[in-house]
C-alpha positions, 0 to 999 in steps of 0.5 A: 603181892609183888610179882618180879620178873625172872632175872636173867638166866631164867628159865624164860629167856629169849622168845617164849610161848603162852603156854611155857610161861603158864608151866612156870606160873606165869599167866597171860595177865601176869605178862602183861602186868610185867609188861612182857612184849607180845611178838604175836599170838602166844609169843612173848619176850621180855624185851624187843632188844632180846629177839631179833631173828634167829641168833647166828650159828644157832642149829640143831636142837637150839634152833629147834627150842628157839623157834618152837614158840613161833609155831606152837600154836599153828597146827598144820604148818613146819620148819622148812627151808633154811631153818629146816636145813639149820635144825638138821645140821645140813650145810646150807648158805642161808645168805644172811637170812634170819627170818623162820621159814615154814610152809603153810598148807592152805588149811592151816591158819595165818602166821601173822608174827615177825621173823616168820615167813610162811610159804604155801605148799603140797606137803604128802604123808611122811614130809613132816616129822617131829624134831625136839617138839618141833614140826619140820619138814623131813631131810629129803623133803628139806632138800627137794624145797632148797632146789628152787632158792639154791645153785645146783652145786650147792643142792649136790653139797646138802643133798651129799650131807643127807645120804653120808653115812654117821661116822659113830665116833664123832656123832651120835647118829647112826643112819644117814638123813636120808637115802639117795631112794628117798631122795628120788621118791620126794622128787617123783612125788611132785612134777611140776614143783619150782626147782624139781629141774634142778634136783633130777640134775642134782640126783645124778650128781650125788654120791655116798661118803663126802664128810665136808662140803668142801670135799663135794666142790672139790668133786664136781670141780675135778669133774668139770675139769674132765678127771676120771671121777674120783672115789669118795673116802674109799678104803686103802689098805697098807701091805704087810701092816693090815692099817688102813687110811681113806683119802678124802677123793681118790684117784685109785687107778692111778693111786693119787689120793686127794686130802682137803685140810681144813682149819683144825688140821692145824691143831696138834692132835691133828698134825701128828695123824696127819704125819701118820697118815703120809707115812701110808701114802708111802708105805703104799706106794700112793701120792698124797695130794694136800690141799687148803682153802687157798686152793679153793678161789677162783673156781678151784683153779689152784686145786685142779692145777695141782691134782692135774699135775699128779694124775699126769706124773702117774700116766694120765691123760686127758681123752681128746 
């Protein structure tokens, strides 16, 4: 009897386990004949050229499907780090990294595969959970691992992704990540941990309601700039009408509000809630400030000029 390989497109593609191909009738003496190529203990892929780290832009579940045969067969270990941060959809800056990250208690076996990158680590109960079939490391313990390879503002943008609350209408979640309380257990629970420094500071920077990173820099650049704190995404509501709007940060006292437009502001659909939504700046009595990526380079410098010349034409003034 001939046996064929699977065309493309079959349910074999990319990276599979031993025990994925043995599902779909192929044994481990079948791969061989087919001459499939072995990636490491239970990982095979019908061609080199198919598997060369983890695709870019491959998140969520997808990541979760792409690497589960990498781990399948180790017990004890889980995503961390940057594929954890990719799995659960953070904001992260990964710097080009294509390699799977997991951390490996010291009971558990080796990881001897390419693509791998296996870290030693104290792992507590409840750090770990299961994601599409995959071990990986909570969203809170995820955070407290990044504060050792990232910047601080970068900590504060994925920390701030872990306690936004789900807004129903455009994602099926419905609880945050994780919770700023939750956050504080992880770093109480390992003093002395590489970047535990760094995520203290980071939790005192944190605040509910930020929906994009870049409205966290924007944050901590008004901030730096001596601003009172704004709110984030806070209520207004439009006199007389009962609608309502939520600024992207917010200077209330001085009724200045501050909208990030990011690239799908330039979709029709989105000009035309964002007519809508000047007209309630208007109706309120509120001054819209629109800012853009430009707006962001060279340290947010373009942004603070421009929110610093609302506050002031609204009565503020910087403390001597």
């Amino acid at each position: 009897m001939t046996i064929k390989r699977p065309l493309p497109g079959a349910e074999l593609t990319g990276p599979f386990g031993t025990r994925s191909a043995a599902s779909s009738g192929y044994s481990t003496r079948v791969l061989r004949r087919l001459e499939a190529q072995r990636l490491g203990k239970g990982v095979w892929s019908w061609s080199l050229a198919d598997v060369n780290g983890v695709p870019e832009g491959l998140s969520g579940a997808a990541l979760a499907q792409w690497i589960a045969p990498f781990l399948e067969t180790n017990r004890g270990v889980a995503a961390s780090l940057w594929t954890a941060a990719r799995i659960w959809e953070l904001a992260v800056w990964g710097r080009g990294d294509r390699r799977i990250h997991v951390l490996r208690p010291d009971t558990a076996a080796d990881l001897a595969r390419p693509f791998v990158e296996a870290h030693r680590a104290r792992l507590l109960p409840g750090e770990v959970c299961w994601f599409e079939g995959v071990p990986v490391t909570t969203p809170a313990r995820t955070w407290l691992d990044l504060a050792a390879v990232v910047t601080l503002e970068e900590l504060v943008v994925v920390g701030d992704a872990c306690i936004r609350i789900p807004r129903p209408d455009f994602e099926p979640r419905t609880e945050p990540h994780a919770t700023l309380e939750q956050l504080s257990g992880v770093v109480r629970g390992h003093r002395g941990k590489r970047g535990i420094s760094s995520a203290r500071a980071a939790l005192d920077l944190l605040r509910v309601g930020a929906d994009s990173p870049q409205e966290t820099l924007l944050r901590l650049a008004f901030e730096r700039a001596g601003f009172p704190e704004p709110s984030v995404n806070p209520r207004v509501t439009v006199p007389g009408s009962g609608d309502e709007f939520q600024p992207d940060l917010a200077f209330t006292e001085y009724r200045v509000g501050v909208e990030y437009d990011g690239e799908h502001h330039s979709a029709a659909a989105q000009v035309g809630r964002d007519i809508r939504r000047a007209e309630k700046y208007a109706r309120t009595g509120w001054l819209e400030v629109r800012l853009s990526k430009e707006h962001t380079l060279d340290d947010h410098r373009l942004a603070i000029r421009k929110v610093r010349d609302a506050l002031v034409s609204r009565g503020w003034r910087k403390a001597a």
